[in-house]
Backbone bond lengths (Angstrom), bond angles and torsions (degrees), N, CA, C in turn:
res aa  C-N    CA-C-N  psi(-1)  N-CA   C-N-CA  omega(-1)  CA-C   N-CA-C  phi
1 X - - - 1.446 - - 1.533 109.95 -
2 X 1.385 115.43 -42.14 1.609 124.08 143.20 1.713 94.81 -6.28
3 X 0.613 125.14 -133.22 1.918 154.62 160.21 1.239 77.61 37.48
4 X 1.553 125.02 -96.89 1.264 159.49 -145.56 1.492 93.41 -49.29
5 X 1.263 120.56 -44.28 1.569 119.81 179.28 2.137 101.22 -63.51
6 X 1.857 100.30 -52.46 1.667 87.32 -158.96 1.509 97.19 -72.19
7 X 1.107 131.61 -9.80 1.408 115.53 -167.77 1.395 104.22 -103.87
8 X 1.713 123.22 17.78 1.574 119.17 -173.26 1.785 110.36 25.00
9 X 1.019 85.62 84.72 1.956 109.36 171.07 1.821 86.95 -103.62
10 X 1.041 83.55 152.47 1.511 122.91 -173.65 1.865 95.84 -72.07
11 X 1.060 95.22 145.49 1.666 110.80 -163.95 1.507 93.25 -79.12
12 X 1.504 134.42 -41.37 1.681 139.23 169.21 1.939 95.37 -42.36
13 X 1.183 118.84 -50.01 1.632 113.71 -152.66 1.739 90.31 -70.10
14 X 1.288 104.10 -42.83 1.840 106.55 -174.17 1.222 102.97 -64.40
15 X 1.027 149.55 -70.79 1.164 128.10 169.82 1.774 148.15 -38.42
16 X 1.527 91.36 -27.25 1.667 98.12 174.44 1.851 86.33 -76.96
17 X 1.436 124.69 -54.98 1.351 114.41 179.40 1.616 115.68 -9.99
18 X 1.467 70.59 -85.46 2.116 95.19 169.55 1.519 140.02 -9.08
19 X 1.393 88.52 -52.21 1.975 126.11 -143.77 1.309 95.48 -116.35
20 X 1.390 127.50 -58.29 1.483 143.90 -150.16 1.633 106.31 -95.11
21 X 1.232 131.45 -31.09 0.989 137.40 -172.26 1.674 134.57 -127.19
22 X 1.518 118.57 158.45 1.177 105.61 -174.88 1.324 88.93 -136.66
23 X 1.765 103.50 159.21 1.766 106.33 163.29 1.346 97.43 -148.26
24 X 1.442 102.25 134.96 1.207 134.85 171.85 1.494 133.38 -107.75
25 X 1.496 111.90 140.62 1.559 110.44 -174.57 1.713 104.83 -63.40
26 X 1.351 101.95 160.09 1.468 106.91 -164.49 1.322 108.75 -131.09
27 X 1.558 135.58 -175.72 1.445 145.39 142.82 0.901 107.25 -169.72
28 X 1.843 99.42 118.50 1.922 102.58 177.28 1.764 84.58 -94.07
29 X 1.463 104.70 163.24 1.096 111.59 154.35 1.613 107.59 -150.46
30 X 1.406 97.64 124.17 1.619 107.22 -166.28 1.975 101.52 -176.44
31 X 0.969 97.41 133.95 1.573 128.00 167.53 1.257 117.69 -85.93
32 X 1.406 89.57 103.19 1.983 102.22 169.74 1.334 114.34 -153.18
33 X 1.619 96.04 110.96 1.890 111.04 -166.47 1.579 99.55 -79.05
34 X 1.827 123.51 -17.11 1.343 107.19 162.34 1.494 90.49 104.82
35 X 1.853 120.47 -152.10 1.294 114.81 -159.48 1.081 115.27 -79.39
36 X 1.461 106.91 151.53 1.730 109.27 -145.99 2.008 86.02 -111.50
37 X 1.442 119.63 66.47 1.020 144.71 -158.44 1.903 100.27 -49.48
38 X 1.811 96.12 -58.23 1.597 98.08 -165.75 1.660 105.64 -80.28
39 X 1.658 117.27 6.80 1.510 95.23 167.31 1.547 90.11 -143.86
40 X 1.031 108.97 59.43 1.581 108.14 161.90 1.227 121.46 -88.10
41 X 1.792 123.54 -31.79 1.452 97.57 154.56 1.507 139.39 -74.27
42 X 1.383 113.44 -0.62 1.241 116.34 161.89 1.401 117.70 -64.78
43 X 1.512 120.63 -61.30 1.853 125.84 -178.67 1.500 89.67 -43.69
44 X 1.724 124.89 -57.82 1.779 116.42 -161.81 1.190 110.35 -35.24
45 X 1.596 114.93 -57.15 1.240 115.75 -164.66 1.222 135.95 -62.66
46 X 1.250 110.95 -8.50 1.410 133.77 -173.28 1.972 103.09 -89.86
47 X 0.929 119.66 -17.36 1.438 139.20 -151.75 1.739 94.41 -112.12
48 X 1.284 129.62 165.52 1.509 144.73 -159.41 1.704 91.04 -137.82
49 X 1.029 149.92 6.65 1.192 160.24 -114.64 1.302 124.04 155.15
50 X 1.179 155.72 146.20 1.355 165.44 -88.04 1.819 97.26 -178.26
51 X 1.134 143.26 112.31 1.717 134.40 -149.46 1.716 74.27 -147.28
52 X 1.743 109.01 100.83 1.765 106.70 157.68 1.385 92.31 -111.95
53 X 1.549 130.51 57.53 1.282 125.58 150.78 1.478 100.20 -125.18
54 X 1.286 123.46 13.62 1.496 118.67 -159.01 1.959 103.63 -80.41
55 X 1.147 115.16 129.51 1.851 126.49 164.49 1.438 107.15 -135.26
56 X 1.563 94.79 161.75 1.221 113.06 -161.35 1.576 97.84 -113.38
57 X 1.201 122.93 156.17 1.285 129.10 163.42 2.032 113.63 -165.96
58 X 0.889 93.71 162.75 1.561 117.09 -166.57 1.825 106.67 -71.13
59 X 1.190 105.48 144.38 1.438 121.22 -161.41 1.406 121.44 -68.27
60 X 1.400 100.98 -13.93 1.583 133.24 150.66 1.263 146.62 -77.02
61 X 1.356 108.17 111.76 1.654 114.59 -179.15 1.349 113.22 -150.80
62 X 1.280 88.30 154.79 1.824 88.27 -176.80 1.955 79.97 -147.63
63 X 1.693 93.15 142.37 1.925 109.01 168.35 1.783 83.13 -139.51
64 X 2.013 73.60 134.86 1.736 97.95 174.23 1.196 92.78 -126.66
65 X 1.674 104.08 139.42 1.484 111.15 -172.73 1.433 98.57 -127.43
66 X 1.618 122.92 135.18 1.215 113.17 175.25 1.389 121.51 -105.22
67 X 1.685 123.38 117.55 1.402 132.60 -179.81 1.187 110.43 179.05
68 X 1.638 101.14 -169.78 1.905 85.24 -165.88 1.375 116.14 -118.38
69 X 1.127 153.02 -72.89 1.456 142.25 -152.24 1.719 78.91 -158.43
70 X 1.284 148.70 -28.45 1.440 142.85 177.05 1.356 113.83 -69.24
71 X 1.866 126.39 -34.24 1.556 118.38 151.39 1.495 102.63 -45.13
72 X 1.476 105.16 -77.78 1.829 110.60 -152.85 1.570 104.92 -40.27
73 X 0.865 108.19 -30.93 1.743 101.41 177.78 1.793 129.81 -72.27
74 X 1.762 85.61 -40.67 1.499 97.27 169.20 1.660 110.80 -67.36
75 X 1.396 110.21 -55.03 1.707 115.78 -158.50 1.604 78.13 -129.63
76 X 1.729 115.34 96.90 1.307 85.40 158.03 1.761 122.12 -96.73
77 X 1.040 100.65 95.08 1.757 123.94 178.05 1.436 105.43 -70.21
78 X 1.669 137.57 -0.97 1.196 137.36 141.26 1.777 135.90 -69.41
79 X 1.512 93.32 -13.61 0.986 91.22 173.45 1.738 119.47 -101.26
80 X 1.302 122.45 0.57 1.362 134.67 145.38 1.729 109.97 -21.71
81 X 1.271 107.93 -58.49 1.369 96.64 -150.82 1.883 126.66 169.02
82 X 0.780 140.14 82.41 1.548 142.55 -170.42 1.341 113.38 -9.71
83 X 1.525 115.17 7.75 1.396 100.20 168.14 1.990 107.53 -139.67
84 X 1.496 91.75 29.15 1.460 104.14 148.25 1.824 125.18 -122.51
85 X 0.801 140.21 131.17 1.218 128.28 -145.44 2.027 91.81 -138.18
86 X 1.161 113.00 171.69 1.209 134.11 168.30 1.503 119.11 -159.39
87 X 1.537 92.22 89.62 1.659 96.66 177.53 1.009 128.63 -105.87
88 X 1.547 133.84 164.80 1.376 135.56 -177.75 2.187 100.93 -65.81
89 X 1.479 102.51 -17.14 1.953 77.23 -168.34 1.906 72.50 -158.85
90 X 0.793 94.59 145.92 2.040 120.64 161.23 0.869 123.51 -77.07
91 X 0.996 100.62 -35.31 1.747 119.38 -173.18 1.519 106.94 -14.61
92 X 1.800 85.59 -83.63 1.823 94.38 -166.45 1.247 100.94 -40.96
93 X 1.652 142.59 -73.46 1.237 152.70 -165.96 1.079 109.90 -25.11
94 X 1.650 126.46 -48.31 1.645 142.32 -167.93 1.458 97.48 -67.48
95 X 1.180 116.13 -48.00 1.375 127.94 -156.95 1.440 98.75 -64.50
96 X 1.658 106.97 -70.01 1.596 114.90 -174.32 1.425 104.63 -26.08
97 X 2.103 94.24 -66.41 1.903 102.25 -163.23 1.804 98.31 -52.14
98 X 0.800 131.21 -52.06 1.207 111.24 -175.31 1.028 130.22 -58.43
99 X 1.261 132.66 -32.58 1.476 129.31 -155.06 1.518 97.23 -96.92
100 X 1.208 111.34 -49.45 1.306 116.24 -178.12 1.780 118.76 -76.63
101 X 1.013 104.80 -38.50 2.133 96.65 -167.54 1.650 85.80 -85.50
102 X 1.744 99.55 -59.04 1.592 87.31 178.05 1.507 143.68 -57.63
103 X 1.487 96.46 -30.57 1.619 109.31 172.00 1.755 103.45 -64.52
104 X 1.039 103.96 -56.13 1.681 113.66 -177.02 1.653 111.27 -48.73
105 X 1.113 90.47 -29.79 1.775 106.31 -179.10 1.996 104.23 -62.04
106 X 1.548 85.66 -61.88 1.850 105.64 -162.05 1.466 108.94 -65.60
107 X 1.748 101.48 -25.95 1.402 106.73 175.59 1.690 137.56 -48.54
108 X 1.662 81.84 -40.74 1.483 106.77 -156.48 1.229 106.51 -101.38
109 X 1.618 114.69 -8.69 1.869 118.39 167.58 1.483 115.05 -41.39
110 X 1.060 103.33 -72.99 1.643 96.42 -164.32 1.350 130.73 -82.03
111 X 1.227 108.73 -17.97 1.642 109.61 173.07 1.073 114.29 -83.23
112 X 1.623 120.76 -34.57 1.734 133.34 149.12 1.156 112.41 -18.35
113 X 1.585 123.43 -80.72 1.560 140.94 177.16 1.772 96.83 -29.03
114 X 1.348 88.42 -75.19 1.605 110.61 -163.94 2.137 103.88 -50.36
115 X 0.980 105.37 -31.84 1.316 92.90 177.30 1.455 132.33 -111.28
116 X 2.020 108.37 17.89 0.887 121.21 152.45 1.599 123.39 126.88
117 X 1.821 84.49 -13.63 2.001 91.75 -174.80 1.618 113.37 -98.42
118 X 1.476 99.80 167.68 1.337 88.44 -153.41 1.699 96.06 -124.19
119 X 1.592 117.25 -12.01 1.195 109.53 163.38 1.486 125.29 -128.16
120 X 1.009 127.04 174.23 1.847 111.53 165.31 0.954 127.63 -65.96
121 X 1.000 123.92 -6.09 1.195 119.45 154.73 1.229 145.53 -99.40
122 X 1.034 116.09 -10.12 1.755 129.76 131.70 1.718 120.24 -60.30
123 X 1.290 121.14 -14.43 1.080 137.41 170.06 1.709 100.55 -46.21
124 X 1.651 78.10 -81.39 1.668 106.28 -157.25 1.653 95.66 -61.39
125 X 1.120 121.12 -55.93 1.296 123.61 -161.70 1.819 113.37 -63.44
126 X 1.480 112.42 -15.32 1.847 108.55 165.75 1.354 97.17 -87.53
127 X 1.749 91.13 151.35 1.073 110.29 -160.70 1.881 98.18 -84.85
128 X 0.983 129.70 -22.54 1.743 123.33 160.01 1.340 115.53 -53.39
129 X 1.981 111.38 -68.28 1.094 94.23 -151.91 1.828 94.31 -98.18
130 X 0.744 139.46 -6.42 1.864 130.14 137.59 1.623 103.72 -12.93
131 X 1.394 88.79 -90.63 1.459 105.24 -173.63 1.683 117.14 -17.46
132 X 1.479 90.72 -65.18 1.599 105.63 178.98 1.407 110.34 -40.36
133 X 1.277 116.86 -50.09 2.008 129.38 -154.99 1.886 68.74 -79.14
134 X 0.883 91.51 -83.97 2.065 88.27 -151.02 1.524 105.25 -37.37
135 X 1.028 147.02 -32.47 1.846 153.80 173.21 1.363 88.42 -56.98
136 X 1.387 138.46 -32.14 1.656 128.99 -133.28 1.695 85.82 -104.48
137 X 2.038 109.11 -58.42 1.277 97.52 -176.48 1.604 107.00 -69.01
138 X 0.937 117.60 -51.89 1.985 113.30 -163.76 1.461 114.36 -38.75
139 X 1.876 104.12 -53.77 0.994 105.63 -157.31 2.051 111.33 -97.25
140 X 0.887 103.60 -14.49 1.511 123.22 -177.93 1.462 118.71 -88.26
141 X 2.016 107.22 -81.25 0.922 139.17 -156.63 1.918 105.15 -71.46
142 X 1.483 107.32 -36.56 1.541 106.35 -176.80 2.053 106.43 -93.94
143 X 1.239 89.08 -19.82 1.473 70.55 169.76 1.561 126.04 -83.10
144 X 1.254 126.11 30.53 1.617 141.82 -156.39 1.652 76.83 -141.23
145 X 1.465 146.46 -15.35 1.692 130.45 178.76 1.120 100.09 -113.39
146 X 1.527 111.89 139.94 1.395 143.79 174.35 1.696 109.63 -74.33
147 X 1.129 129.98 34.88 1.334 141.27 172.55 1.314 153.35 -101.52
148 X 1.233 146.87 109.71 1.499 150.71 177.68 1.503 96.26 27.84
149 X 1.299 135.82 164.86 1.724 139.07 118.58 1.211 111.21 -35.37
150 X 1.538 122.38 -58.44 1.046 123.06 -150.50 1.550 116.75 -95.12
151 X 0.952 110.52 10.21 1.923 126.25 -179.78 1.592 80.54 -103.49
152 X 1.432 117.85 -73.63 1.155 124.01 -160.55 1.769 119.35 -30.21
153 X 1.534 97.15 -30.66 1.759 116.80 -171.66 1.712 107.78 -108.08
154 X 1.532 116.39 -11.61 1.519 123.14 -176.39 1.766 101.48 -97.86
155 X 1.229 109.01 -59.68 1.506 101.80 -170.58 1.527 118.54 -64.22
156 X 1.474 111.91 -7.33 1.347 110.46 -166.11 1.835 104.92 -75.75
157 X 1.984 89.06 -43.19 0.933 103.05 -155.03 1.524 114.78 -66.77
158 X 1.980 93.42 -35.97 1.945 108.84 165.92 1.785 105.86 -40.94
159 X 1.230 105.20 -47.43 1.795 109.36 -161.75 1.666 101.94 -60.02
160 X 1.210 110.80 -53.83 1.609 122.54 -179.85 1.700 104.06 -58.52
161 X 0.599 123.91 -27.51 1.817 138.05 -179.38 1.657 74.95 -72.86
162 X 1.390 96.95 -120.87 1.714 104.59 167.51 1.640 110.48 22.87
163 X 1.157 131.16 -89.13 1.122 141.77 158.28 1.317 131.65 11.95
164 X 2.081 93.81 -80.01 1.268 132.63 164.13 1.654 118.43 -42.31
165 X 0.998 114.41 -11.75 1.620 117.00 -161.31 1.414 102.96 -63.03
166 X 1.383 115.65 132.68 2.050 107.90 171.70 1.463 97.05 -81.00
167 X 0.937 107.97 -43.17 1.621 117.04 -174.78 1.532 105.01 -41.41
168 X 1.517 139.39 -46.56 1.126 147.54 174.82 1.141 130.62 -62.56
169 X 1.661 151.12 71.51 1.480 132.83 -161.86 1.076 96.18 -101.42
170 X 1.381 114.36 103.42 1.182 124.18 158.46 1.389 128.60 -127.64
């Protein structure tokens, strides 16, 4: 509403703002390294048309939306699919993605470097420093989350998948 004040918007627009709309806390979680540079003439060719907006991203996603049963009714964007959600709090969700993809991430920096690999997925996939990342979330990283057994043993395993991607150089 800031804005709307320095840019003298019309007192009608502040109000539909107001009245008309809602915003809600969010979390995408999804992998996309963007232009897929070394096989872009492969995707072209497939295409009738020339696409320099074309990115790539991973087969995985999850959107958490925070609100209550008055979204699902308006947009129900839960009924998409188990990896759109509409919850009362993010929280947990924030927490997981962090602790785990990101922790798993921060984990595996430096001994990675230090022992020679250069993406995550060479990470995960030797059998040392694998080992290490998966010991780090199972045995470390999930006992610090307030969560199911069975999240505790599913999301890890999605993230390590995740990971694994050739498609991903990261």
């Amino acid at each position: 509403m800031r804005y709307a004040e320095l840019l003298n918007l019309e007192v009608n627009f502040v109000k539909w703002v107001e009245n008309s709309n809602s915003f809600h806390n969010t979390l995408v979680n999804l992998i996309v390294p963007g232009y897929p540079m070394g096989e872009i003439k492969e995707y072209q060719s497939q295409f009738e048309y020339e696409d320099r907006l074309i990115v790539t991203a991973e087969v995985f996603f999850l959107w958490v939306i925070e609100d209550d049963d008055r979204l699902k009714n308006k947009i129900p964007f839960d009924k998409i699919g188990d990896y759109v959600l509409i919850v009362d709090d993010i929280e947990p969700y924030r927490t997981r993605k962090v602790r785990i993809l990101n922790g798993a991430h921060t984990t595996m920096v430096p001994f990675s470097l230090l022992y020679g690999n250069e993406t995550v997925k060479e990470t995960i996939d030797n059998c040392f420093t694998g080992a290490f990342v998966e010991k780090a979330v199972f045995e470390e990283i999930n006992a610090t989350l307030d969560l199911s057994e069975e999240e505790l043993k599913y999301y890890p395993e999605e993230v390590f998948d995740r990971f694994r991607n050739p498609f991903i150089k990261n």
